[in-house]
C-alpha positions as CSV (number, residue, x, y, z in Angstrom):
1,X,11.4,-25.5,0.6
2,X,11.7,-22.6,3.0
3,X,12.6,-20.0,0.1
4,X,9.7,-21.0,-1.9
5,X,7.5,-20.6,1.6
6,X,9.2,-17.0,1.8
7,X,8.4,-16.3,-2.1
8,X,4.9,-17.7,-1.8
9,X,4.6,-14.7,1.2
10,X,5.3,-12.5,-1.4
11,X,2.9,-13.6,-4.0
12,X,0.4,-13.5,-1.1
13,X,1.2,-9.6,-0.2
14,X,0.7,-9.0,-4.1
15,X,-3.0,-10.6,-3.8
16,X,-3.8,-9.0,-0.3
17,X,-2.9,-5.7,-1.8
18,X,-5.6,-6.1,-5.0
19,X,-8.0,-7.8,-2.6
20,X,-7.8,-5.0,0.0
21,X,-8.4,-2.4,-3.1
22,X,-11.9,-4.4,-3.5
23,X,-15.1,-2.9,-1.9
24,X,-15.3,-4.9,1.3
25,X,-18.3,-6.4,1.8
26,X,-18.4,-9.7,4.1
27,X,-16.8,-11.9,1.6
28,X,-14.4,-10.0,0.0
29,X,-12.9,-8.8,3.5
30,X,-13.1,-12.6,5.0
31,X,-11.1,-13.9,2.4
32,X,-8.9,-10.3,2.6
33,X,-8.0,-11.6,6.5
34,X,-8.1,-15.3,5.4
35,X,-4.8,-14.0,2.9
36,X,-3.4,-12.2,5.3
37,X,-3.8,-15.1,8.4
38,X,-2.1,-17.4,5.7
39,X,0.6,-14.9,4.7
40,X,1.6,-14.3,8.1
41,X,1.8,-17.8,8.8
42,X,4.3,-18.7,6.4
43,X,6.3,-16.1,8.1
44,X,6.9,-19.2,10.9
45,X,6.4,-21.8,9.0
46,X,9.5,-21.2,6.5
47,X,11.8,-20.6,9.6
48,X,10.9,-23.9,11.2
49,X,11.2,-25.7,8.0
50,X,14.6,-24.3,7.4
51,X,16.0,-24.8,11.4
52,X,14.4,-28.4,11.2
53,X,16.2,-29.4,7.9
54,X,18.8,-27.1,8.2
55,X,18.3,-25.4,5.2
56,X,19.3,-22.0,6.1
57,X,20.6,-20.4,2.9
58,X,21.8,-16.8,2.4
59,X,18.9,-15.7,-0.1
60,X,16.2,-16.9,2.8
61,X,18.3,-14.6,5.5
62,X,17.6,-11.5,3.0
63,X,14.7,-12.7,1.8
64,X,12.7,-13.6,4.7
65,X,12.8,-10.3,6.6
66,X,12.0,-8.7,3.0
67,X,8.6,-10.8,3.1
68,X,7.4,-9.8,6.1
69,X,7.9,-6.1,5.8
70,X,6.6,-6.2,2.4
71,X,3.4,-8.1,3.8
72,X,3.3,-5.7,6.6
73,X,3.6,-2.7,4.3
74,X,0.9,-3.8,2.0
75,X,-1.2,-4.6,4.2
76,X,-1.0,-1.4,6.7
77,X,-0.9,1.0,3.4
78,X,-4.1,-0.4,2.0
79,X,-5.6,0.0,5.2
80,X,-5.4,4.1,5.4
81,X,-7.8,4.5,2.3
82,X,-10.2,1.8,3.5
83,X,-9.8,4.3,6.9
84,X,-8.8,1.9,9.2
85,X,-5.2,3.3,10.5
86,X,-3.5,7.2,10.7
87,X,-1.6,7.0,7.5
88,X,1.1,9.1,10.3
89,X,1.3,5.6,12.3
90,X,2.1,3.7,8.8
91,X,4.4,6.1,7.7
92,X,6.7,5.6,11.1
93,X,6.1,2.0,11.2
94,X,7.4,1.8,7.8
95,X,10.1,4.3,8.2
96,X,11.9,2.4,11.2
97,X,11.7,-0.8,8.8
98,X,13.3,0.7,6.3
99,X,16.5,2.5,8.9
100,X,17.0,-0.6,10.7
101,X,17.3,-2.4,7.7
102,X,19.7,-0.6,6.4
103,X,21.5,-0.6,9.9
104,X,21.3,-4.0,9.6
105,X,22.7,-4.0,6.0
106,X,25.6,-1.8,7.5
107,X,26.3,-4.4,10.3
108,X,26.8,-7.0,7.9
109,X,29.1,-5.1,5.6
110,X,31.2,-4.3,8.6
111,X,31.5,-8.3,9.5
112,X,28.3,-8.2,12.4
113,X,25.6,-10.9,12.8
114,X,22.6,-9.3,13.3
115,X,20.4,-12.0,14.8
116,X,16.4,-10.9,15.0
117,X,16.0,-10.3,18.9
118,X,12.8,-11.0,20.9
119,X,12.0,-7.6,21.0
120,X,11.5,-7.7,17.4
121,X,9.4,-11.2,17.5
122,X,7.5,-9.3,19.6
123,X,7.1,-6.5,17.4
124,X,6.1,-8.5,14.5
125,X,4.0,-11.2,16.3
126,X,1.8,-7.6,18.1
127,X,1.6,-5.9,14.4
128,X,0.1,-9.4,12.6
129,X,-2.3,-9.5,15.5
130,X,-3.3,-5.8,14.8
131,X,-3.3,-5.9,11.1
132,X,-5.5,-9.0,10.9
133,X,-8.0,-7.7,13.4
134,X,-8.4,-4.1,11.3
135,X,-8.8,-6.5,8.0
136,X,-11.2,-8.8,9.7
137,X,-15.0,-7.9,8.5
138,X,-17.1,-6.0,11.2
139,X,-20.4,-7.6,11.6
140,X,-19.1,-11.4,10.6
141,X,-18.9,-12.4,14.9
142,X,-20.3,-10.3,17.4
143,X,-17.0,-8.6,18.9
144,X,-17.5,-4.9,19.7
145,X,-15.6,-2.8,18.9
146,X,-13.5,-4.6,16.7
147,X,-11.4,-2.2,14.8
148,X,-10.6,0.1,17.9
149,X,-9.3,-3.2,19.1
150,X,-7.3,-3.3,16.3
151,X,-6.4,0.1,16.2
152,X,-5.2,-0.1,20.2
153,X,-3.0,-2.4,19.4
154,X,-2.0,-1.1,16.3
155,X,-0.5,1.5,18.7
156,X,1.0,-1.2,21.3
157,X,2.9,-2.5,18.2
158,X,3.8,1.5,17.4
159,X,5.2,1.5,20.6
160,X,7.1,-1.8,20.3
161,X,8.2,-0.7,16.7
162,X,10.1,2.5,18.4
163,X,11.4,1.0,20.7
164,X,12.7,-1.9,18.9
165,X,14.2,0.6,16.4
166,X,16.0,2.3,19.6
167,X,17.2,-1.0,20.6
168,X,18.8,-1.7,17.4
169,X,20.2,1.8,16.7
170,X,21.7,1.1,20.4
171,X,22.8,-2.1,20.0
172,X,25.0,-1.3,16.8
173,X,26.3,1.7,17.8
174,X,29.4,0.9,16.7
175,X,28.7,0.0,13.4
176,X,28.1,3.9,12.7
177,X,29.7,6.1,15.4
């Protein structure tokens, strides 16, 4: 059950991607965020359904992590064009994904469990929260300045994305000095 949650997530990222390439009027954008809120969801909802039944299996450890960047990069590279975020801030978002990743990867091949730490929960939870407020339509609720919201903490999570990289690169130090 969980893997199919994760492979659903990826399915999703595939459809936020075409929506987001849409014109986004009010409806198209609703149902854009509505993906994305559903997507992101899943993200939790796999990992309880595999602690509760214990159904931890060695594709969901790969493939879970690999869902949620891939929702996080689809989402944050279709929202440069639609001007919403720096590409610069998607580009080093993206980048520390893809290093600590393969830090990670190099952990593992030496013998090292690299547990997700609450820094990086963090991290994701402040990015979801910032992506789904940029994707969110302007105009549908009177918020204010809705996408600077967005965009603020965009940069929050920019911030905990650095420093989460840092942590990591710190934490396996041994792995590559």
């Amino acid at each position: 059950m969980p893997n199919l949650i994760t492979g659903f997530r990826f399915l999703l990222s595939g459809i936020l991607a075409c929506m987001l390439m849409l014109k986004q009027g009010m409806g198209i954008a609703f149902i854009s965020w509505l993906i994305f809120v559903v997507a992101a969801c899943t993200d939790w909802v796999d990992g309880y359904f595999a602690r509760k039944y214990k159904s931890v299996t060695a594709l969901g450890k790969l493939m879970d992590p690999l869902a949620d960047k891939i929702l996080v990069s689809t989402a944050l590279i279709m929202l440069i064009p639609l001007g919403r975020i720096p590409a610069w801030m998607v580009l080093v978002i993206i980048s520390r994904e893809i290093v600590v990743t393969g830090l990670r990867g190099m952990a593992s091949a030496a013998g090292i469990v690299v547990a997700a730490g609450g820094l990086g929960k963090i991290k994701s939870i402040t990015q979801y929260i910032g992506i789904g407020i940029l994707i969110f339509p302007v105009g549908l609720l009177p918020i204010p300045h809705l996408h600077q919201t967005g965009l603020a903490i965009m940069y929050l999570a920019l911030a905990l994305t650095v420093w989460s990289g840092v942590d990591y690169f710190y934490k396996l130090r041994k792995v590559y000095l």
